[in-house]
C-alpha positions as CSV (number, residue, x, y, z in Angstrom):
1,X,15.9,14.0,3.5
2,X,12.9,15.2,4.7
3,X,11.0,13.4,7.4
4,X,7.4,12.4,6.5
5,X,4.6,14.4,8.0
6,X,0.7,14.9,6.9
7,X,-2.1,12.3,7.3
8,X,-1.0,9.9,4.7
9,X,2.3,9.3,7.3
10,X,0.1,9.2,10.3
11,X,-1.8,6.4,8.6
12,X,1.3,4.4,7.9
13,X,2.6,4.7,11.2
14,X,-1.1,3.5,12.6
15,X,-0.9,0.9,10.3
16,X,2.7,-0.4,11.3
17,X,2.0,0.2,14.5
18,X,-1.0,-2.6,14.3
19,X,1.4,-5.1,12.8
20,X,3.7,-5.0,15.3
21,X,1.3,-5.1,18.0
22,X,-0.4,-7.9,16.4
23,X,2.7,-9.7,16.1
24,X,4.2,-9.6,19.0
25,X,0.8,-10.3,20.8
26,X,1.5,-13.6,18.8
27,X,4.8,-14.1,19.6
28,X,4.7,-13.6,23.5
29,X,1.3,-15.6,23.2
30,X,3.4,-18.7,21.8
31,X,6.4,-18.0,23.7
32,X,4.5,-18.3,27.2
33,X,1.7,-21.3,25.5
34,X,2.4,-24.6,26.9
35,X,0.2,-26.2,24.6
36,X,1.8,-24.0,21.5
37,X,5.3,-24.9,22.5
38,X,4.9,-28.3,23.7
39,X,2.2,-29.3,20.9
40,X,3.8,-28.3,18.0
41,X,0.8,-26.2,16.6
42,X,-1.4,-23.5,17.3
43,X,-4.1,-23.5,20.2
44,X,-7.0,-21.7,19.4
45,X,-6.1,-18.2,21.0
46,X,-3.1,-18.8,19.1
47,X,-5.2,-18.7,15.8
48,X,-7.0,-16.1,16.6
49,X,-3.9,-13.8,17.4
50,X,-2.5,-15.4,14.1
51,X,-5.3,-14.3,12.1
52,X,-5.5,-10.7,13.6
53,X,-1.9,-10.5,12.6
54,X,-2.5,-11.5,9.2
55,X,-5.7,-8.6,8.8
56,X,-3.7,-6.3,10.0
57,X,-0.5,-7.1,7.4
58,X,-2.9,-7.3,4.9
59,X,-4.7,-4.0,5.5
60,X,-1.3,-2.0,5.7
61,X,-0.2,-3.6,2.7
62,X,-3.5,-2.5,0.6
63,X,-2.4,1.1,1.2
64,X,0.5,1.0,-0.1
């Protein structure tokens, strides 16, 4: 098969590439958070990487 090339792959990549930036930025946040791992919910920089996570999923997923 043929491996994707052209701007409309580029994007996807981009957009992928986001996600998984923004979710391990969450992941290692919580991982290394005293107050996320002792407390049993999000502090607020956890939110906030949270919530950049989810605009990014959201975004790739609109262009697909």
């Amino acid at each position: 098969m043929p491996e994707n090339t052209g701007p409309m792959a580029a994007e996807r990549r981009a957009e992928d590439a986001a996600v998984q930036t923004a979710y391990s930025g969450f992941i290692r946040h919580t991982q290394a958070c005293t107050e996320c791992r002792t407390g049993g919910v999000d502090c607020a920089d956890a939110s906030e990487l949270r919530r950049v996570y989810r605009v990014a999923k959201r975004r790739a997923g609109e262009g697909r």
